[in-house]
C-alpha positions as CSV (number, residue, x, y, z in Angstrom):
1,X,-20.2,-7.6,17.6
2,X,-22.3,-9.6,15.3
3,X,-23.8,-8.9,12.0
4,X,-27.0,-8.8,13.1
5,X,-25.7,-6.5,16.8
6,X,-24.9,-3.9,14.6
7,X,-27.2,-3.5,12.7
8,X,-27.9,-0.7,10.0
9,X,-24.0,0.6,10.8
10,X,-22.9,-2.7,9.7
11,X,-22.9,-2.4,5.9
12,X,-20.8,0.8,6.4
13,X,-18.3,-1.1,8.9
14,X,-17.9,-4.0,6.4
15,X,-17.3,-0.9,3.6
16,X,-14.8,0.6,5.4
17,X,-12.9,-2.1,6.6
18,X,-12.5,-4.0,3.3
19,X,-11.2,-1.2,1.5
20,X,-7.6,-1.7,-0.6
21,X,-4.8,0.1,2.0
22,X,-4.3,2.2,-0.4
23,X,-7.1,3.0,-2.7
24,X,-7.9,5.7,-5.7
25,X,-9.9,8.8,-4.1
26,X,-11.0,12.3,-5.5
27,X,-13.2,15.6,-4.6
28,X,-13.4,16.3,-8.3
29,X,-13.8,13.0,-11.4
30,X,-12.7,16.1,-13.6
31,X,-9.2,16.9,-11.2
32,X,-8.3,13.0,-11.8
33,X,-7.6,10.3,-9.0
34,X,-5.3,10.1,-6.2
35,X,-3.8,7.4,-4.5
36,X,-3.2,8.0,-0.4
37,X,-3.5,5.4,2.6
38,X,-7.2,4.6,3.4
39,X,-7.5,6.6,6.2
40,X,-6.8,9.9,3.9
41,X,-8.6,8.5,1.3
42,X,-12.1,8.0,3.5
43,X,-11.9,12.0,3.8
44,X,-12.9,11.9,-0.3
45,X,-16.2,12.4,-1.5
46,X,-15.1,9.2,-3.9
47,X,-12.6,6.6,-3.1
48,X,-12.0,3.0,-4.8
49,X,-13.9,0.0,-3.2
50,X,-12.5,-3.0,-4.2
51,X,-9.0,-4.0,-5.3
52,X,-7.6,-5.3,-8.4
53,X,-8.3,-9.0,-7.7
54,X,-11.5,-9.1,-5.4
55,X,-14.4,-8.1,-5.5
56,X,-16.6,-7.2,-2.8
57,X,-19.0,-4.6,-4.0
58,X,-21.6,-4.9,-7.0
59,X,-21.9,-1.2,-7.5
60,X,-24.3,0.5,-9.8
61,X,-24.8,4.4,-11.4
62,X,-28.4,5.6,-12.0
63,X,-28.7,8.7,-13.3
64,X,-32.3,9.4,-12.5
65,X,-33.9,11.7,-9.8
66,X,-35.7,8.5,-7.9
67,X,-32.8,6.3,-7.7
68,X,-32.5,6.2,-4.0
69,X,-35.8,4.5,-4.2
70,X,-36.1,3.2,-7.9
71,X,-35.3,-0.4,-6.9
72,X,-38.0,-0.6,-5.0
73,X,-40.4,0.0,-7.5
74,X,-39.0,-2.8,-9.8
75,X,-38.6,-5.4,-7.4
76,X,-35.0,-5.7,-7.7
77,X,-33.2,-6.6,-4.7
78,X,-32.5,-3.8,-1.5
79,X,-28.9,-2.3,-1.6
80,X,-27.1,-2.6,1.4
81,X,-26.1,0.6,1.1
82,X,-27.5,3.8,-1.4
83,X,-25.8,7.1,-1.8
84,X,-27.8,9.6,-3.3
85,X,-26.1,13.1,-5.1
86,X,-28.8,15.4,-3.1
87,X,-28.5,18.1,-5.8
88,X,-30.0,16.0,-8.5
89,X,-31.0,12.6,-6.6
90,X,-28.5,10.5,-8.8
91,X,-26.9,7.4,-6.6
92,X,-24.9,5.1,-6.4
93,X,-26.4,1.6,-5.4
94,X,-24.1,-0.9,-3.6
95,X,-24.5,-4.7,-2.9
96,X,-21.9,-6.6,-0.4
97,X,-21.2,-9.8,-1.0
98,X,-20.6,-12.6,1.1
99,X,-18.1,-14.0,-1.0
100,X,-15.9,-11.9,-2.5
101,X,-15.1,-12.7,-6.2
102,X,-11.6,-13.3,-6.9
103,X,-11.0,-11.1,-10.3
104,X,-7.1,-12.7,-10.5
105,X,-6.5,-15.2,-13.1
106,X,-5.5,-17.8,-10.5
107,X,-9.2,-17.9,-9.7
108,X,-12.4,-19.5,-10.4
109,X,-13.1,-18.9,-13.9
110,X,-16.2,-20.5,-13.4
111,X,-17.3,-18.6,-10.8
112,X,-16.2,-15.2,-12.2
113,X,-18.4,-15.8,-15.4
114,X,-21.2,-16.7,-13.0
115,X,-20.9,-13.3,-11.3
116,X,-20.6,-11.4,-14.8
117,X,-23.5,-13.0,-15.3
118,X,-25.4,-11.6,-12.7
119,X,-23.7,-8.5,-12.3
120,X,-25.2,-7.8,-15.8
121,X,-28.4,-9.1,-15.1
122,X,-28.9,-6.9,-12.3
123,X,-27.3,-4.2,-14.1
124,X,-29.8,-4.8,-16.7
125,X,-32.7,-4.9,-14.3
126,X,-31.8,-1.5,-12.4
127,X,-31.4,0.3,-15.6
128,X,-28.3,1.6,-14.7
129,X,-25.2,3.3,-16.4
130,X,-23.7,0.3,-18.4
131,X,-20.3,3.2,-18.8
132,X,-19.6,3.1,-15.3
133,X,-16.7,1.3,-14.7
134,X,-17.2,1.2,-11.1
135,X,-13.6,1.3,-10.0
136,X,-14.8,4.3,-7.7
137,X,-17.6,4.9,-6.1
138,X,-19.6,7.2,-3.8
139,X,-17.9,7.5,-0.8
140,X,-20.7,6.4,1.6
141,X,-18.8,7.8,4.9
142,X,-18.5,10.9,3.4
143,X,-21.1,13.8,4.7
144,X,-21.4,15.4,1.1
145,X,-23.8,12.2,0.1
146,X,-27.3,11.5,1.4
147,X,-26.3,7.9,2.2
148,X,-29.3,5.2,3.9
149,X,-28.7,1.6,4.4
150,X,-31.6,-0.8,3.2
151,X,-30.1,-4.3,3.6
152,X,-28.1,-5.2,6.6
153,X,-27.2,-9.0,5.6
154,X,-24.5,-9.8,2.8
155,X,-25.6,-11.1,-0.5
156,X,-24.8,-14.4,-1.9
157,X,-24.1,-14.6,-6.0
158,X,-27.7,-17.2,-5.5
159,X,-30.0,-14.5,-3.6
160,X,-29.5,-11.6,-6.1
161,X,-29.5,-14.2,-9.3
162,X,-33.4,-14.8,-7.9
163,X,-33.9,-11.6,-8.6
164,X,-33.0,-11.5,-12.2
165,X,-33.0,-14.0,-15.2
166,X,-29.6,-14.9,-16.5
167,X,-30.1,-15.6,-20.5
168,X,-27.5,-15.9,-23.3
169,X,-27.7,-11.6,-23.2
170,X,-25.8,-12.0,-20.3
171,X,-23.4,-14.1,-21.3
172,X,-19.8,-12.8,-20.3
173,X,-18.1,-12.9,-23.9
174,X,-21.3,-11.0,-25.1
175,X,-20.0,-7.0,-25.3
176,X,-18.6,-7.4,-21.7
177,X,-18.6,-4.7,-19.6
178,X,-18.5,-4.8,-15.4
179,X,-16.8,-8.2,-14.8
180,X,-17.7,-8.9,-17.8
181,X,-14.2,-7.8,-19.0
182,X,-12.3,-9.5,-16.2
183,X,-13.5,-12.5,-17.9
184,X,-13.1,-11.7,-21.6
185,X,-9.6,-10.2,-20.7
186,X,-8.3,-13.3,-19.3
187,X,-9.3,-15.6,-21.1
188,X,-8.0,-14.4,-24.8
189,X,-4.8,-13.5,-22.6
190,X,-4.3,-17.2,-21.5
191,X,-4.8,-18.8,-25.0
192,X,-2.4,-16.3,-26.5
193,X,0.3,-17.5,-23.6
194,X,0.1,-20.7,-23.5
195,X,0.9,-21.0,-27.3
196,X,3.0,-17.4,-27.1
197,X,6.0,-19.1,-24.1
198,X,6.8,-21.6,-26.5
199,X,8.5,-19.2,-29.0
200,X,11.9,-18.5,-27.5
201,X,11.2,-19.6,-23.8
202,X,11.9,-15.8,-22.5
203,X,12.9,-15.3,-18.9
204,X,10.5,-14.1,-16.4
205,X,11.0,-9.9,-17.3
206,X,11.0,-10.2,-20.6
207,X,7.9,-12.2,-20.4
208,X,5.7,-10.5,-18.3
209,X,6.9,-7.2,-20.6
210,X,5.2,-8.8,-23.0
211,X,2.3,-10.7,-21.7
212,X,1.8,-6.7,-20.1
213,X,2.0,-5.1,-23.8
214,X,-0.8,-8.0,-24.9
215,X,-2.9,-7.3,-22.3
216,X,-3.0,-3.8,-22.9
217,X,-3.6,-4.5,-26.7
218,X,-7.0,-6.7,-25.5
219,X,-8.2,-3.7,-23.2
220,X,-10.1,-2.4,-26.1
221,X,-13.9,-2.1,-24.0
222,X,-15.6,0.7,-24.6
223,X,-15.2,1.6,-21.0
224,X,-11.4,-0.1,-20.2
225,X,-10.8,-1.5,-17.4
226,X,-8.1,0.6,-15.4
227,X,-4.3,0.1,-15.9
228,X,-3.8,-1.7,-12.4
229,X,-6.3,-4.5,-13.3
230,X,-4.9,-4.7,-16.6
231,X,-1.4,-5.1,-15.0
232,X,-2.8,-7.4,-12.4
233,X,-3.8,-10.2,-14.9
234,X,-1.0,-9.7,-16.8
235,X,1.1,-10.8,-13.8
236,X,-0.8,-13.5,-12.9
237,X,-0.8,-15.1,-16.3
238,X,2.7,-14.2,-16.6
239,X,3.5,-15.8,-13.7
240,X,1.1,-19.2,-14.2
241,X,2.5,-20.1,-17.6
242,X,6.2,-19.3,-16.9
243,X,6.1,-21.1,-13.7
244,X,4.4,-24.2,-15.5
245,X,5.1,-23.9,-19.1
246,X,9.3,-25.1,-19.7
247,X,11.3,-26.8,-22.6
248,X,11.5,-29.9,-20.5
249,X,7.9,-29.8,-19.5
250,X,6.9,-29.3,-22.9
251,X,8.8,-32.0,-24.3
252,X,7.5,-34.4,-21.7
253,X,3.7,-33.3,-22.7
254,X,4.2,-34.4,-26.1
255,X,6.1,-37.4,-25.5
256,X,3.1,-38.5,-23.2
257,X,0.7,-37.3,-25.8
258,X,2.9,-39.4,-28.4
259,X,2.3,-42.5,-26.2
260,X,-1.4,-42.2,-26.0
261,X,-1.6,-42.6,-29.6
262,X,0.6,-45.4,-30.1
263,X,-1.6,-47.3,-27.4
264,X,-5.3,-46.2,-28.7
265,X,-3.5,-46.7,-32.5
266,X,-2.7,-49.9,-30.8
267,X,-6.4,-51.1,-30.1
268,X,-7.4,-50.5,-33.2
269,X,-8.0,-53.1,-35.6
270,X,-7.0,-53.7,-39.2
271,X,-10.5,-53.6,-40.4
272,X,-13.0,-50.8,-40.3
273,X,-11.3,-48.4,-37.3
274,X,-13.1,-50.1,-34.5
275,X,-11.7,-51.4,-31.7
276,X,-11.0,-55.2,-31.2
277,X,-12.7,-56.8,-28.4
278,X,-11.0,-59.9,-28.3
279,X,-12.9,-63.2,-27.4
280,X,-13.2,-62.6,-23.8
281,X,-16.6,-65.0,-23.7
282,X,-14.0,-68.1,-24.6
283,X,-12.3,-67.8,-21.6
284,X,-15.6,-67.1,-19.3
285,X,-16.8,-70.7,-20.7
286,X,-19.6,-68.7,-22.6
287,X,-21.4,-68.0,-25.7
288,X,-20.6,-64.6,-27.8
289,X,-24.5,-64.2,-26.6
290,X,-24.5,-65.1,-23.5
291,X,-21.7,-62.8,-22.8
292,X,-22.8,-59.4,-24.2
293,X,-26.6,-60.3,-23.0
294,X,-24.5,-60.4,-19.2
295,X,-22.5,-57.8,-19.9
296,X,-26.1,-55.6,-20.9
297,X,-28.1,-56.3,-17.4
298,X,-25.0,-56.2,-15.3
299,X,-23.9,-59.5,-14.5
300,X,-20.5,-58.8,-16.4
């Protein structure tokens, strides 16, 4: 069945089926989480959407008594999917996108600041809960919610950045919250291990123990991200700079580093710092003028 065959049950399909195996699920926020196979899970009034290294969900809290239709009313963009708390009309808004975003280390940072960007944006736009951490959600397939689908295609990072206006407020290093700390987790995790393997060379245990230890040490958001994502980059760093970082490796960089010197150190002449050109017009039969004049429109 296509996307478009299925229509309105197809946000809910793609929910359902792109759940983690296992994900986080409770009746009760106040009882704590759970962890069960998906099928048990789904019978939860809240269960964990994404995984610890994609993401497929942009998921927002809006504590207001409209918010099943507040978007609507700001032009922001439809949720595929709304479910509304029908004691008090709270919700939570969910976006599916296309592309998942690939929250690991080993991915694009690139692309993972680009969605922190407009995760905040839209964040930002919504009004909603910047606290919510939105490693559970409203369980959509369960009966307790008033749940209504809106948009039945996926979104693309592009179509819901049109909707927003990414400035230097939504920058991901600026107090990062959503994927926001994804990005400022990782990347003040790498710089510390890439200098931090060099002191001793550890093996892989005693290493990740560590890098582990650090990134628990950065996890200091005013709304943490959980332990599993924490652990999650931690291994993936771990893993990157003790599978690339060695003594022998090391000593090679800097022996190739060394060598670039000596050959731009080389080039450089005794007067002044520049670099000596040589007489290259002599041998091209040419004046000094002639040749850079050539060399300036091309003919060179």
């Amino acid at each position: 069945m296509s996307e478009k065959q299925a229509g309105c049950q197809f946000p809910l399909d793609f929910f359902e089926s792109h759940l983690p195996l296992k994900p986080y699920h409770t009746d009760d926020l106040a009882l704590g989480l759970q962890i069960r196979k998906k099928a048990q899970a789904l019978k939860s009034r809240y269960v964990q959407q994404d995984g610890p290294t994609h993401k497929y969900w942009f998921v927002f809290d809006q504590d207001r008594t409209d918010a099943g239709l507040h978007w609507d009313h700001i032009n922001a963009p439809a949720p595929n999917i709304v479910a509304v708390n029908p004691h008090n009309g709270h919700a939570h808004l969910l976006y599916a996108l296309e592309t998942p975003v690939r929250t690991a280390p080993d991915g694009s940072l690139k692309a993972l600041k680009y969605a922190a960007a407009v995760e905040n944006a839209l964040r930002e736009k919504l009004g909603a809960d910047p606290g919510y951490s939105s490693l559970i959600c409203k369980n959509p397939l369960h009966s307790h919610w008033f749940v209504k689908v809106w948009e039945t295609e996926l979104y693309t990072l592009d179509w819901l950045a049109d909707y927003v206006e990414l400035s230097q407020s939504q920058k991901c290093e600026s107090s990062p919250v959503g994927l926001g700390r994804n990005c400022d987790l990782f990347e003040r995790l790498r710089k510390w291990a890439y200098r931090a393997v060099r002191q001793g060379w550890p093996d892989y245990d005693r290493w990740f123990e560590a890098v582990f230890t650090r990134a628990q040490a950065y996890n200091t958001f005013d709304n943490p991200l959980h332990i599993n994502e924490v652990k999650a980059t931690a291994k993936s760093v771990a893993r990157y700079t003790h599978r690339k970082f060695s003594p022998e490796g090391f000593s090679a960089w800097q022996a190739k580093q060394g060598a670039k010197g000596g050959k731009i150190g080389g080039k450089i002449s005794k007067g002044g710092g520049r670099k000596s050109l040589g007489e290259p017009w002599k041998a091209l039969g040419i004046s000094r003028a002639t040749y850079f004049r050539w060399k300036k429109i091309g003919h060179l």
